[in-house]
Each structure stands twice: as C-alpha cells, then as structure tokens.
C-alpha positions, -999 to 999 in steps of 0.1 A, spaced: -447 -318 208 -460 -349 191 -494 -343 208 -496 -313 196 -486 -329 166 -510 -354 165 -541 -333 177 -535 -312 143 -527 -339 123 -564 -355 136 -580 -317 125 -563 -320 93 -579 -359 85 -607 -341 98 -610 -312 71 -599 -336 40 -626 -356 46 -649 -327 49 -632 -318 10 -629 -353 -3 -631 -343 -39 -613 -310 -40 -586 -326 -14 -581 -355 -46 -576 -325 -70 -553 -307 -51 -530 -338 -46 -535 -352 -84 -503 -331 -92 -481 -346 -65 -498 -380 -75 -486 -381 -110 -455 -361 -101 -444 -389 -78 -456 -419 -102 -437 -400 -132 -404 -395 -116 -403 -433 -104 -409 -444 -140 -383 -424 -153 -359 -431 -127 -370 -468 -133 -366 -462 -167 -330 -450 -167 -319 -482 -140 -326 -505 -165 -311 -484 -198 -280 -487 -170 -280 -521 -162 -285 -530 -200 -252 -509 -202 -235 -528 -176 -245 -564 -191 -234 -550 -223 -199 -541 -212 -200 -575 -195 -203 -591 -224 -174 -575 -243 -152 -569 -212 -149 -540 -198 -103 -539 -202 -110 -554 -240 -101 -542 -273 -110 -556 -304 -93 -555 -339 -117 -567 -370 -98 -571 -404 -113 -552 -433 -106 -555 -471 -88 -523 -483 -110 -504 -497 -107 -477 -526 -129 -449 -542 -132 -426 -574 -128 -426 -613 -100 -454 -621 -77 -444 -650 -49 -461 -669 -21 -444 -638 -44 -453 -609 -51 -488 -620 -15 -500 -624 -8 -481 -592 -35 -504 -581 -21 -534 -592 11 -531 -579 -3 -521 -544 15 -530 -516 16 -563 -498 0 -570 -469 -1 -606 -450 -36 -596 -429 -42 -600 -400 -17 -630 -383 -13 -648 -347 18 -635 -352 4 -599 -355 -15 -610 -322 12 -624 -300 36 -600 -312 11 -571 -296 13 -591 -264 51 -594 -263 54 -563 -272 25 -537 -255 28 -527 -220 -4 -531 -202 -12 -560 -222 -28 -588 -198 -37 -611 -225 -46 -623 -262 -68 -645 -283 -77 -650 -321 -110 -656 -335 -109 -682 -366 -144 -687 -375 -160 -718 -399 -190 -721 -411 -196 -756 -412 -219 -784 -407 -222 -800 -370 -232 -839 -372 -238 -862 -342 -262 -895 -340 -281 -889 -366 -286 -853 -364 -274 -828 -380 -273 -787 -379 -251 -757 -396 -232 -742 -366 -197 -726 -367 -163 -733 -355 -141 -709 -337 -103 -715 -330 -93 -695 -302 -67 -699 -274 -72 -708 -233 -72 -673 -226 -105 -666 -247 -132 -676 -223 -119 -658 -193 -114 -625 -216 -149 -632 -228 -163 -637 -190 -172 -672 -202 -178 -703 -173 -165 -737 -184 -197 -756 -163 -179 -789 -169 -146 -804 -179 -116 -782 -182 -104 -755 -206 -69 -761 -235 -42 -773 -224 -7 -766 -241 -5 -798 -258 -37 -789 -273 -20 -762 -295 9 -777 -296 1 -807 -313 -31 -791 -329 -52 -816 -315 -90 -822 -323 -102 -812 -297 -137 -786 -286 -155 -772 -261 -189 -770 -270 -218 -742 -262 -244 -751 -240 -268 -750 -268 -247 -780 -284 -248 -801 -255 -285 -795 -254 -290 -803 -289 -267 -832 -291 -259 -845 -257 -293 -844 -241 -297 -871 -212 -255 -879 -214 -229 -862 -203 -205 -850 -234 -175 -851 -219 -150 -874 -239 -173 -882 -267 -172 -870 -300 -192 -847 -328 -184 -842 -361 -175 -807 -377 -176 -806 -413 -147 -839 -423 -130 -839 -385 -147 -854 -357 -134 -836 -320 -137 -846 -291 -153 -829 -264 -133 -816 -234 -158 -787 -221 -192 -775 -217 -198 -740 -214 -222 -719 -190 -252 -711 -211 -255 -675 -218 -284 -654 -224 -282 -630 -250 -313 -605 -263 -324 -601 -297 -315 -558 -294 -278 -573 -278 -269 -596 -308 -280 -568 -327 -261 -539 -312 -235 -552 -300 -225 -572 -335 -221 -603 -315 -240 -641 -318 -254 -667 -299 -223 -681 -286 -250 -712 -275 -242 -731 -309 -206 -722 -311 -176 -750 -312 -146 -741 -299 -114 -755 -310 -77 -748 -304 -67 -722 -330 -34 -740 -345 -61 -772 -350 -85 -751 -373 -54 -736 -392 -44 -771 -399 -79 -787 -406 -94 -766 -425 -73 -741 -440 -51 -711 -435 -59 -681 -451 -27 -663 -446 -4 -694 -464 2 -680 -505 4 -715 -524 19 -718 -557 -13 -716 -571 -20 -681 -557 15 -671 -572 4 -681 -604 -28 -663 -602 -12 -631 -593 10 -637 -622 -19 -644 -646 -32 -608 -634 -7 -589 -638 7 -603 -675 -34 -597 -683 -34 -634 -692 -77 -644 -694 -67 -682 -698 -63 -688 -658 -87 -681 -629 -74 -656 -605 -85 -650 -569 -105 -617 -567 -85 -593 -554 -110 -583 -523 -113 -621 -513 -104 -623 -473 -67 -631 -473 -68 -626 -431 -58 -656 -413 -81 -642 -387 -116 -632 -384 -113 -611 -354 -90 -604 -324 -94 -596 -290 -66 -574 -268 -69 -580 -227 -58 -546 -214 -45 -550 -177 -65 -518 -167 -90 -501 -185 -72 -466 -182 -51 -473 -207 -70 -490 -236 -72 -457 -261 -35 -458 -257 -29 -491 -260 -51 -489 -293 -35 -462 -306 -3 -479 -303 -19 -512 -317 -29 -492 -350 5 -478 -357 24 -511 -351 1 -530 -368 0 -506 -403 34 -510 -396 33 -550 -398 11 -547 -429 34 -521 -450 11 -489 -444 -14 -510 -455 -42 -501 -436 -66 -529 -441 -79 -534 -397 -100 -510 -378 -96 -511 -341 -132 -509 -314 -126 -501 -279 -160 -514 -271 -161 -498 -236 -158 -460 -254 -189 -472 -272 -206 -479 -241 -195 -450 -221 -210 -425 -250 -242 -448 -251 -241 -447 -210 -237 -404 -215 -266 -404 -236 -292 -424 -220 -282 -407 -184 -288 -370 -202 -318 -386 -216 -333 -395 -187 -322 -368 -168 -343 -345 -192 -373 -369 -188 -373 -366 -145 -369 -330 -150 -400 -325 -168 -418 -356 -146 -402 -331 -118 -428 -303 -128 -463 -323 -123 -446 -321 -86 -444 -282 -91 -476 -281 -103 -492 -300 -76 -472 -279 -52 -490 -247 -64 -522 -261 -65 -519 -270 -33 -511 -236 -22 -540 -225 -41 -563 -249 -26 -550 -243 10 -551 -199 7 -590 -209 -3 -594 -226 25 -578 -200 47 -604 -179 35 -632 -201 40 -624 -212 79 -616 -175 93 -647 -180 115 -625 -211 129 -594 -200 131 -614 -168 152 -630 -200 175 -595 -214 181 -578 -179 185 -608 -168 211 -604 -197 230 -569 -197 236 -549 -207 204 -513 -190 197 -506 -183 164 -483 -206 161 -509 -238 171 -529 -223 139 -498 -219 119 -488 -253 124 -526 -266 121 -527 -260 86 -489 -269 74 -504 -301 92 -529 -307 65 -513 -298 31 -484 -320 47 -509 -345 52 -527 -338 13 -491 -340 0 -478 -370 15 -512 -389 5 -505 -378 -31 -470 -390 -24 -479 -427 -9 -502 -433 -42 -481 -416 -63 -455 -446 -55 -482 -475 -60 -488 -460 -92 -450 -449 -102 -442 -491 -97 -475 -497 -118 -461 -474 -143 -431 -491 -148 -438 -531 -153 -466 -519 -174 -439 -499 -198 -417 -528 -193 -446 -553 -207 -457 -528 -237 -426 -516 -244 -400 -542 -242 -381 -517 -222 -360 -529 -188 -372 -511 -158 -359 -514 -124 -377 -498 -93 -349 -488 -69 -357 -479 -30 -338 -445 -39 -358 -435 -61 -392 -441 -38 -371 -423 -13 -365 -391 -34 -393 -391 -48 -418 -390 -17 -390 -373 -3 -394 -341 -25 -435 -342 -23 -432 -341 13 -404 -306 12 -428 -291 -17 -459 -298 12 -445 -279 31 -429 -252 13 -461 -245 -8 -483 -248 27 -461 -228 47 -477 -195 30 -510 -203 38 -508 -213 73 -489 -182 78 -516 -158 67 -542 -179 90 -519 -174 115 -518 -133 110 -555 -131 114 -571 -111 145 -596 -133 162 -617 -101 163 -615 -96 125 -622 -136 122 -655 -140 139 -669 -112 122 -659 -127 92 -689 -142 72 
C-alpha cells in the first residue's frame, strides 16, 4: 500500500511541477487560509494569557471594596437642603468594618486595608515623591506578592505600631543600590522606618496600570497599618475641632472654617476581601454590601468590584471576538478548497489521453482514483506547510506593529494544517472520481 502510495505521490510531484504557476494559484487559498487562522488563534492566546496575568494580579478569590463620597443630584431647595444637612452619619469605611467582615462572613479566608500617603521618600541625599501604604501580613500573599528578602509583619509590628516597611523593588534600586537594605533606614515624610523586606519586582504594562486601576507597586512603601494611623493621621477620629465645624455649619455661622462636606472622611482608601473559593465571591459581596450599609446607617457611601467578574466578561468577549475572526480566516481555506477542485476537474479534462495510457495498460480505477486525490493532497498540504511559516510570520509581525501579545501554540499548527489536509481531500475526491469513471476507449480518442 505505501508503494502504491508513493509511486502516485512521485506522478503527482511530477504533474505540479509540470503546472508550477497554476499549482501556486490553486494553493494561495489554503496558504493564506492556514497563515490567517494561526494569527488569529495566536491572536486570541495572548488576549488570554493577558486575561490570566490580569486576574493574577488582582487574585483570582479577591474582592475589593473602594470608599466613595455620597453623592447627590437635582435642583436643591430650602426642604432638600436641610434634609441635606441633617443627613445621616456615617464613620466610612473602618478596620473595624474590615475585620468585622472577616469574623463575621463565612468563606472568608482573609483581610487587609489599604491606607495610602502621599509623601516624600528621603534617603542619602536623595530624594523622590513615593507613597505609603499601611496594610496588614496578609496583604502580600492576597496580592501574589514575593518577599525576595527579609521577612513579612510580625504581630508586634501592629501591635506596638512600630516604624517599620517593606520596600518595593524599585526602592531598593533607587536607594539601596550596591547594599543590602535590610535593617537600615529611609525616611517617609517626618518618620524614618526601618526596613525589614524587599519585595519581588513586578512587571506591570502601561494598558494594565491603566485597565486595571492599579500602580507600580515598584515605588510603594509598605508599613504596618496601625503605624500609618498613628503617624500620620486617622481620617476616621472626629476631633473637637471637627465638632465645632459641624456646629458652625449648621448654626450658618461664616466666622469659622468648616471641613467641606465631600472631604474623605474614610479611614481607608481601599480594601481587599480573600474569599476561600472563588464560587462564592458574588455572594460573599452581596452580603458585604448589606452589612456594610448596615455599619454606615444606610449610608451607602462604598461600591464593591469583584474583579474576577470583570475579567470573566472581558475573557467572554475577546474568546467571541476571536472566534468570529478564525471563522472568517476559516473561509480563505474554503476558498482554496474550491479552487482546488476547480483546478483539479481542469486537469481531469486535460490528461484523459493519460488516464486512457494508464487504463490501457492495466490501471484499475481505483489506482487512477487515488492518483489524483494523491496530488491535490499533495497541492494542499504544500499550501498548508507555508501557510504555517507565514501564519508565525504573521503573528510576531502584529505583535511588533501592533503592540498586541501573540502566542503561537502547537494546537493551533496542528488544526490548522490539520483542516487543509481534510479539505484536500474532500474537494479532490470529486475530481479523481470522475477520472476514475472514464472508459479507456472514450480517453484515447480524446483530443
């Protein structure tokens, strides 16, 4: 069987090169059929392992809670504006809103505020604006973060509120380079810390910090939460000088300075919820919303992400998106398949004196049948072996212009060549079939 194989295979190399040019135009279809569907594919890889870092970066089990300032809308009159004035209170967003949620919630793994300062970061002689985040231990493994040296909070760390930080690895590049940080100190705004980490760096994209409403964590300092509450001021403590303010508004008194009433009153800038499996975070946020309007006297002034919903939707989108784009990539191999019909039936037409030869001296139907589904497999799977060298072309060059990931998977070589070679023979089947019908009698006297 493979000789037979073989010795039609060696007629059909035979007959392209006879047709060189119109063998290239039959197989320019499946060429640019293959090459399309491997970009696309390519394409659609790289729109999902953007998807995946993404999720990555915001954890995959996490929800998030961002404060807002309440916000109102319409004509005010004399009734709505001392209805506004005599709103309700609400204390913002707390640590004890936070670790109340994780005493509370089932399916709650873990917890951790977000206190963010800007401030100014001095060290040696140099100096550059950088913020300060208080946070708890359990931050960086929420946020997939690696301490690379020195060890993460310990509980005397909070407990005693102590100065001290774990530093980004664009810190210890900026002011540590050539000496290992560890134990010395940098300066953050009036309070020097001392440094007890150094974290992994992490690469983020321009289209990431973007998108995803995150920053470079690079130049980030990271203190113990209870220490930034204590050093530089708690948002959530009323003084007697607030007391007095709200006083001053409400008596309509112009002689005092009152706080505006949409400054940030949160004692947190953000919070982050560690959901044990990711099954449950809608539910666990819904619950978070009503216990926390709850908290905060149906004052509604928090919105709640579940990043990974995001994601998901963005995930549905692109895979429908590029599903459409294969599809129509999926015709040029259609088209080529016809063409190579069309080319093939031609050829039938010109070699019935041949197929006569063969037939007269001793050819089955079946040898001639096979003969030419020999050579539009062989036009096809040419087309398909260039098609590929071009498809991976294709791709680094939209990765270069475009700015657009694009990862060339051995699946989708594999389908694609794999669905040149079934439309070969499908669309050649036809032809060699009515070469195979002919009388040998009828074939010689063909001219």
């Amino acid at each position: 069987m493979i000789h037979i194989f073989l010795y039609n295979l060696d007629i059909a190399i035979e007959a392209i090169k006879q047709n060189k040019l119109r063998s290239l135009l039959t197989s320019l279809g499946i060429i640019f059929g293959v090459a399309s569907v491997i970009a696309m594919l390519a394409i659609g890889s790289g729109a999902q392992q953007e998807i995946l870092a993404n999720m990555q970066l915001l954890g995959t089990n996490n929800v998030i809670i961002q404060p807002i300032i309440e916000q109102r809308e319409g004509e005010v009159d004399d009734e709505e504006e001392e209805l506004y004035s005599q709103r309700r209170y609400s204390p913002g967003l707390t640590l004890e809103d936070l670790y109340s949620i994780q005493r509370l919630i089932p399916h709650v793994h873990s917890v951790s505020p977000e206190i963010i300062y800007d401030t100014q970061l001095i060290r040696s002689g140099q100096m550059r604006s950088g913020k300060l985040v208080g946070v708890n231990s359990d931050y960086f493994e929420i946020n997939n973060f690696e301490i690379i040296s020195g060890s993460n909070f310990t509980s005397i760390h909070f407990q005693e509120a102590m100065p001290a930080a774990i530093i980004g690895y664009g810190i210890r590049t900026r002011f540590f380079a050539g000496e290992d940080p560890l134990g010395k100190k940098i300066k953050a705004g009036n309070v020097w810390f001392t440094v007890v980490g150094v974290l992994q760096e992490r690469q983020l994209t321009s289209s990431q910090i973007e998108n995803l409403g995150i920053r470079d964590f690079n130049m980030d300092i990271f203190v113990p939460a209870e220490s930034i509450l204590l050093r530089y001021g708690n948002r959530a403590v009323i003084t007697h000088r607030d007391i007095q303010a709200e006083q001053a508004q409400q008596s309509g008194s112009s002689g005092t300075t009152v706080r505006p009433r949409d400054e940030n009153y949160h004692q947190l800038n953000r919070a982050i919820v560690q959901v044990s499996d990711n099954s449950y975070s809608v539910t666990v946020a819904e619950i978070i919303s009503r216990m926390l309007e709850r908290r905060h006297n149906q004052v509604v002034d928090f919105e709640i992400i579940v990043p990974e919903l995001l994601l998901q939707q963005e995930q549905r989108t692109k895979r429908i998106f590029n599903i459409v784009l294969a599809s129509i990539a999926s015709i040029s191999l259609l088209v080529g398949g016809i063409g190579i019909m069309n080319i093939m039936l031609a050829s039938v037409v010109e070699r019935y004196r041949e197929i006569g030869v063969r037939r007269a001296v001793g050819a089955k139907r079946q040898d001639i049948q096979l003969q030419f589904l020999t050579e539009a497999l062989a036009i096809s799977v040419t087309g398909g072996f260039v098609g590929i060298v071009l498809g991976i072309g294709f791709s680094y060059i939209i990765e270069i212009t475009a700015g657009i990931t694009s990862i060339v998977t051995l699946g989708s070589i594999l389908i694609s060549f794999g669905v040149a070679t079934v439309i070969g023979v499908i669309f050649g089947f036809f032809p060699a079939k009515r070469a195979a019908e002919q009388e040998p009698v009828t074939a010689l006297r063909h001219e």
